[in-house]
C-alpha positions as CSV (number, residue, x, y, z in Angstrom):
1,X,-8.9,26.0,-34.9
2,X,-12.1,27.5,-32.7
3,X,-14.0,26.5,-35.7
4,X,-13.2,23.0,-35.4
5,X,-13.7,22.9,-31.9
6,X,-17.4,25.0,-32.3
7,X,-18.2,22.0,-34.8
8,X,-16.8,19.0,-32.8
9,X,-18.1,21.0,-29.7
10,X,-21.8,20.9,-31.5
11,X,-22.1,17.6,-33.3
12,X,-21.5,16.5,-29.5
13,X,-24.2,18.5,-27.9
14,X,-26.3,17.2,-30.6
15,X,-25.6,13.4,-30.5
16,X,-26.0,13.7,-26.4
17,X,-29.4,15.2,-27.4
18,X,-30.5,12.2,-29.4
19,X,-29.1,10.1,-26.9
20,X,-31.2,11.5,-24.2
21,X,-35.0,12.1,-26.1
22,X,-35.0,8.7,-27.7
23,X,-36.5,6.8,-24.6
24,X,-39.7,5.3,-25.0
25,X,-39.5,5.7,-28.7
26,X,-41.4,3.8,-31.5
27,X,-40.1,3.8,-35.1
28,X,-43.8,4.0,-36.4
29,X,-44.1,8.0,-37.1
30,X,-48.0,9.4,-37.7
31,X,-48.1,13.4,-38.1
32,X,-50.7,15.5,-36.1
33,X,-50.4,18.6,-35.1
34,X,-51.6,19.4,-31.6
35,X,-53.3,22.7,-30.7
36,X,-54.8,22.0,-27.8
37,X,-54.0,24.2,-25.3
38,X,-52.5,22.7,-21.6
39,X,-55.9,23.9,-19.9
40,X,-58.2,21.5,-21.7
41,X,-59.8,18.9,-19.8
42,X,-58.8,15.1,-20.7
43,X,-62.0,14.8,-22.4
44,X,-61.7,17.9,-24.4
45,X,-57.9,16.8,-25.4
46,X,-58.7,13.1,-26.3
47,X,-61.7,14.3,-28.7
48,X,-59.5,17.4,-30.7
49,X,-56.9,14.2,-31.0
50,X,-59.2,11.3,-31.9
51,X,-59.8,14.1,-35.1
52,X,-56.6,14.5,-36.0
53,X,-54.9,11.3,-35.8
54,X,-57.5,8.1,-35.7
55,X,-56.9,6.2,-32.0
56,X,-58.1,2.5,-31.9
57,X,-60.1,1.9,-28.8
58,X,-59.3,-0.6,-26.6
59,X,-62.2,-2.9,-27.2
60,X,-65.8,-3.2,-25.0
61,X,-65.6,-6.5,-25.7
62,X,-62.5,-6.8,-23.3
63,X,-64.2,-4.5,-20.8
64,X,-67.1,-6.8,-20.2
65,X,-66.0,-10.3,-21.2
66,X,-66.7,-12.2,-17.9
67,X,-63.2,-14.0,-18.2
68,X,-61.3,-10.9,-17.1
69,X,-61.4,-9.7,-13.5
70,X,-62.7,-6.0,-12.2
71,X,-59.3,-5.2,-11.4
72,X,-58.5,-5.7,-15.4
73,X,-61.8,-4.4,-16.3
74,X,-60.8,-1.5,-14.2
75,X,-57.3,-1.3,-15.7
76,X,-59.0,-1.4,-19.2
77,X,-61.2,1.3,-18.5
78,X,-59.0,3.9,-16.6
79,X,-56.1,3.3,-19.3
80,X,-58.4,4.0,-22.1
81,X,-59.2,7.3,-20.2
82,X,-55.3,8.3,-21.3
83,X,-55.8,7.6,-25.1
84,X,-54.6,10.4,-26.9
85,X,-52.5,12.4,-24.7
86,X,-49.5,13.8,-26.2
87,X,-46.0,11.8,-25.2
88,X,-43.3,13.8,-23.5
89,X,-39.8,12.7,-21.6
90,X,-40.5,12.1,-18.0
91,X,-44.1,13.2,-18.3
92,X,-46.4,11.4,-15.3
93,X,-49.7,13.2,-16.1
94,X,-52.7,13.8,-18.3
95,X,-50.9,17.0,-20.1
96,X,-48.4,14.9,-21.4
97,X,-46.6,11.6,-20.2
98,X,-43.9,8.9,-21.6
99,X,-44.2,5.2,-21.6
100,X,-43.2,4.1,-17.8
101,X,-45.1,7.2,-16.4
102,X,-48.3,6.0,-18.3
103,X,-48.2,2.6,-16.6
104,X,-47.4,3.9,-13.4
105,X,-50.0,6.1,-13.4
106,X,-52.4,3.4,-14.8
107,X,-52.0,0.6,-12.0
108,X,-51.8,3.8,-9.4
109,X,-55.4,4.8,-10.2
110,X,-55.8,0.7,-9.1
111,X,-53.9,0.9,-6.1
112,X,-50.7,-0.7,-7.4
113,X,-48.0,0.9,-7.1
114,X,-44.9,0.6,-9.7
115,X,-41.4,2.1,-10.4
116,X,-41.1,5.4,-12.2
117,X,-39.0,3.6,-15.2
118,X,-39.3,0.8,-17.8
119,X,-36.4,-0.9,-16.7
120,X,-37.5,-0.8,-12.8
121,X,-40.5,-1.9,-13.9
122,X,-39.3,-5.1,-16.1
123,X,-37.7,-5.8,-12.7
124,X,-40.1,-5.5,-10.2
125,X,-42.5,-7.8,-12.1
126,X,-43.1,-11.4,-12.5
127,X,-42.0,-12.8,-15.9
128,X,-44.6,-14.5,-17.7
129,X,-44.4,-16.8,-20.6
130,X,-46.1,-15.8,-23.9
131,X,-49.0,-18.9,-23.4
132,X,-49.5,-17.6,-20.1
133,X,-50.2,-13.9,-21.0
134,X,-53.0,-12.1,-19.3
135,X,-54.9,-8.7,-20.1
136,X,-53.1,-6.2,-17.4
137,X,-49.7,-7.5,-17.6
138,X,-46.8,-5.3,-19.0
139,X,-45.2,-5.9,-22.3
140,X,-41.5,-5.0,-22.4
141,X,-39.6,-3.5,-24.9
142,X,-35.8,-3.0,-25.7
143,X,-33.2,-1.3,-27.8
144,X,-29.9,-1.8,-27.9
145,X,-30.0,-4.4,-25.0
146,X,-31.2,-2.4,-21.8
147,X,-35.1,-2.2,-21.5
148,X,-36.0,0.7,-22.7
149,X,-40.1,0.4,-23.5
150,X,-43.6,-0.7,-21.8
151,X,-46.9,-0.7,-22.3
152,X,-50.0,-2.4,-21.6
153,X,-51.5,-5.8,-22.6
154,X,-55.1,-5.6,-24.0
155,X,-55.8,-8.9,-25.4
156,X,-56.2,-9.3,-29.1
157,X,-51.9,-9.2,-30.1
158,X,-52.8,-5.4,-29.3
159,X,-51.3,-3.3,-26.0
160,X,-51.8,0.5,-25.4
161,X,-48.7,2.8,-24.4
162,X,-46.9,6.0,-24.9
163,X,-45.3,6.3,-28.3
164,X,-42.7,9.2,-28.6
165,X,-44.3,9.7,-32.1
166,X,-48.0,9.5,-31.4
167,X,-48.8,9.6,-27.4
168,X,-50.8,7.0,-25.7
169,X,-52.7,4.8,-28.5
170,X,-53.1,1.3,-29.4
171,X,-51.1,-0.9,-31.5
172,X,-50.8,-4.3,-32.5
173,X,-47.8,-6.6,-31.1
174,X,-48.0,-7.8,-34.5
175,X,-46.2,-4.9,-35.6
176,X,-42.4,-5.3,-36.9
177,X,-40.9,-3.1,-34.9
178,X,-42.5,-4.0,-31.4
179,X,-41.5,-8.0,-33.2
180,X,-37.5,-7.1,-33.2
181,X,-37.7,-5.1,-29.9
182,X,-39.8,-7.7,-28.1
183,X,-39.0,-8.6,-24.4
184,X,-41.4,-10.2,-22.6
185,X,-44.1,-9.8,-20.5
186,X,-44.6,-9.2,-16.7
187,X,-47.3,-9.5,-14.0
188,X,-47.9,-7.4,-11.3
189,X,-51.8,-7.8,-11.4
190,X,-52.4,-10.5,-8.3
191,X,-55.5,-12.4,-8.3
């Protein structure tokens, strides 16, 4: 009879588990080991990871097209600083950081100021129709039904986030899984 209850007791500790760490997750799985240690610089990080697991870079050509404002030039620039830090649950810093602290961070170093999670941040923005998209606004993400996923628009069908499987990278809305769990997108870039 303990035994029974050790096992129940168990496969619900574990389920609660998977429950809780798949936030912010992608289904697209990359191996790379990580041996950077937590007192490299950004710089330092971003290089050993660039080695180990190939990061697309958001584009120049998006940095400098005239069409784009500073403030997304800016945005461009700063959120390609993050490329290649790890992902972790609830992280808001260069060490490590999930999806919703990424952006957060992102439009901070810009002086706009978000809610700490996806969802929040799905609400506190202005919905914007796919024609009407913009480099700088959020692209939203589900799973089962609640808003679960965000990252950044970059132009080109591509946006940059933080993948559970791969940290902050780039990767193409094309993609079948960001397809099913599409959303929408949302402003909170203002002229």
């Amino acid at each position: 009879m303990l035994a029974k209850f050790k096992i129940k007791h168990n496969l619900y500790i574990t389920a609660l588990l998977i429950i809780f760490l798949s936030s912010c997750q992608s289904s697209i799985r990359f191996s790379s080991q990580r041996t950077e240690s937590r007192s490299k610089s950004l710089a330092d990080r971003k290089t050993a990871t660039e080695k180990q697991i190939r990061i697309k870079k958001i584009r120049p050509s998006d940095r400098i097209n005239p069409a784009i404002s500073k403030q997304q030039s800016d945005l461009l620039s700063e959120a390609e600083l993050w490329l290649g830090v790890p992902y972790c649950w609830g992280g808001v810093n260069n060490n490590c950081v999930d999806c919703s602290g990424f952006v957060k961070q992102v439009f901070e170093r810009i002086n706009i100021f978000l809610p700490r999670t996806a969802a929040e941040q799905y609400a506190f923005s202005d919905k914007i129709f796919f024609e009407n998209r913009k480099i700088g606004d959020l692209v939203f993400f589900k799973s089962k039904n609640k808003i679960n996923h965000v990252g950044i628009y970059i132009g080109g069908e591509e946006f940059v986030h933080s993948a559970s499987s791969i940290g902050v990278s780039v990767q193409s809305l094309n993609d079948d899984y960001f397809k099913r769990s599409f959303v929408g997108y949302g402003r909170v870039l203002k002229k």
